[in-house]
N, C-alpha and C positions, 0 to 999 in steps of 0.2 A: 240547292244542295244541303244546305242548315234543316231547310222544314223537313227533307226526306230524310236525314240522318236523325233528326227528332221524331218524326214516324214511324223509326225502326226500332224503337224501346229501347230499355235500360243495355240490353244484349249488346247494344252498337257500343258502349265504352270499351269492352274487351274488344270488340272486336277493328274499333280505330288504333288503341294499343299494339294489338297483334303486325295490323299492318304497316305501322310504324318502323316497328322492332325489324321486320321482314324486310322493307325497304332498304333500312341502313345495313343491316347485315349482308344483303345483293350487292348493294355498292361499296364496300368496304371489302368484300371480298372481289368483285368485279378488279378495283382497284390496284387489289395486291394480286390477283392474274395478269393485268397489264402489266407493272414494274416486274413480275418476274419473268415476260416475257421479254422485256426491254433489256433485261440482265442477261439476259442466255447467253451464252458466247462458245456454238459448239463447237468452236475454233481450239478454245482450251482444253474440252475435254479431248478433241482429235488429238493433239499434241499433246497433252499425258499420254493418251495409250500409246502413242508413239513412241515415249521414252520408256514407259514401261517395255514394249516390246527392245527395244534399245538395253534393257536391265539398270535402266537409273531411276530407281524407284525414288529416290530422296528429289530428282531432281520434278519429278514427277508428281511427288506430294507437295512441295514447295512452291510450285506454279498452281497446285489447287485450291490449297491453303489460301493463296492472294486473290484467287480470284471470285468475281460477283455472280458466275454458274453455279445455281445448287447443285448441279449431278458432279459438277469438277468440286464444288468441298465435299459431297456426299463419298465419292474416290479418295480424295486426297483424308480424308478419315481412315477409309478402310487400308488404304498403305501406309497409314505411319500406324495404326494401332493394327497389325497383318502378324503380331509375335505367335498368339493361339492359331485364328483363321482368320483367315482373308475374307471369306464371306460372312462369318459373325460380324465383325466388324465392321464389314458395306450393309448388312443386313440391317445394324442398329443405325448408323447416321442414316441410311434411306427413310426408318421412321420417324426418325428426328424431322429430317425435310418433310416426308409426307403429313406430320402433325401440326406444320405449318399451314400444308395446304389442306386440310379437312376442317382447320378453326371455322368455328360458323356455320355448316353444315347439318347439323343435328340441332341448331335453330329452325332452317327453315325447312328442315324434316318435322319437326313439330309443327310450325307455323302451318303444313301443307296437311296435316291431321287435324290438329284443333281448329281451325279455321270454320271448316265445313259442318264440325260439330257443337262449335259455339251458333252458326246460321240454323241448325237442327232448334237447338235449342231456345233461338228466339224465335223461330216457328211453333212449335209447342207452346211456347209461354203466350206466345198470342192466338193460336186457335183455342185453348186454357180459357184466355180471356174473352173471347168471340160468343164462346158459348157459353160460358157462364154470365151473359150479357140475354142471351134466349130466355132464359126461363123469368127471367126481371121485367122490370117495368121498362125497359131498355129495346121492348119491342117496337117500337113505337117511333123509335130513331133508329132507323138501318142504319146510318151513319157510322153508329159507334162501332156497330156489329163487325163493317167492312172495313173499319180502322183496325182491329182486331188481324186478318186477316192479312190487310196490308202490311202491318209490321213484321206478321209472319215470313211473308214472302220479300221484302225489303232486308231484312237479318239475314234471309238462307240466301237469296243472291250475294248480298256482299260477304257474307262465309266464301262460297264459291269463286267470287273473281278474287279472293284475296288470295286461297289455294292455287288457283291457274296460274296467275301472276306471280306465286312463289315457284311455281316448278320448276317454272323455261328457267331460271339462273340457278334453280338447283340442278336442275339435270346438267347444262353447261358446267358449271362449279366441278362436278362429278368425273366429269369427262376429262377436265380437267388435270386433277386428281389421278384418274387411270394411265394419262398420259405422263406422268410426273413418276410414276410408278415405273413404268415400264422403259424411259428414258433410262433411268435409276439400273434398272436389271439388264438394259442392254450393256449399258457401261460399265456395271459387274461384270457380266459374261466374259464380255473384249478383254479384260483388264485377267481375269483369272486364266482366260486360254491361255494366255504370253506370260502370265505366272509361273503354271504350269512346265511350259517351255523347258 
């Protein structure tokens, strides 16, 4: 694994960096998906709108306030700060929560762009060097020629599996995210009908 990461040029330090960075930001956010799934307790947000619908909003925002559901503090924000609007107010805690869950994201949106194009670029650098080995005295050793080459194509795969291997927990990450979102706007909805009332 050493001699082929030495095979792959100078290009392979960004790009063990990259996949580094990539890794611990999957798992770190993988991490804080799991606890805030372990947190959920749709139990609480049923029982605010319940009170809401009941018209105790105090008692409504006070069991959100204590509790470890983001979409029940995301609520319990928009009912004690409901003097202007109700929905400015859920509008802004829901990005509040969603800024939680997007941290890291725009890592490995980059990680899943630059990857591919650091492997371009140690391809280059080494066909560059391949054939500026042709017109030398370097004829003579193919050897060099195909090390040239190798490294090319050694750099552009591992660009590639380090993109692939970022996507799957980006795209989950994301999904995420959309889900977080829309929990968020159903609990507004419920919560503004029986406002309304």
């Amino acid at each position: 694994m050493i001699q082929l990461f030495q095979k792959g040029g100078p290009i392979m330090w960004p790009l063990l960096v990259l996949s580094i960075v990539a890794l611990t930001v999957a798992l770190e956010r993988i991490i804080f998906i799991v606890r805030e799934k372990a947190r959920r307790s749709e139990g609480d947000v049923d029982e605010m709108l319940t009170q809401v619908e009941r018209g105790d909003l105090d008692a409504a925002a006070n069991m959100g306030i204590t509790s470890r559901d983001f979409v029940a503090r995301a609520l319990a924000y928009g009912l004690t700060h409901r003097e202007r609007s109700f929905s400015e107010a859920m509008m802004r805690s829901a990005n509040w929560e969603l800024k939680r869950f997007n941290r890291g994201l725009t890592i490995l949106d980059t990680t899943i762009t630059l990857a591919p194009l650091l492997g371009l670029l140690g391809t280059v650098t080494g066909m560059i060097r391949s054939f500026g080995m042709l017109g030398g005295a370097e004829l003579g050793a193919p050897s060099a020629i195909t090390g040239g080459i190798a490294e090319a194509l050694i750099a552009t795969a591992f660009g590639l599996g380090i993109a692939i291997t970022a996507l799957l927990p980006f795209n989950y990450l994301n999904a995420r995210l959309e889900e977080a979102r829309l929990e968020m706007q159903d609990a507004a909805s419920h919560a503004e009908i029986h406002l309304k009332k």
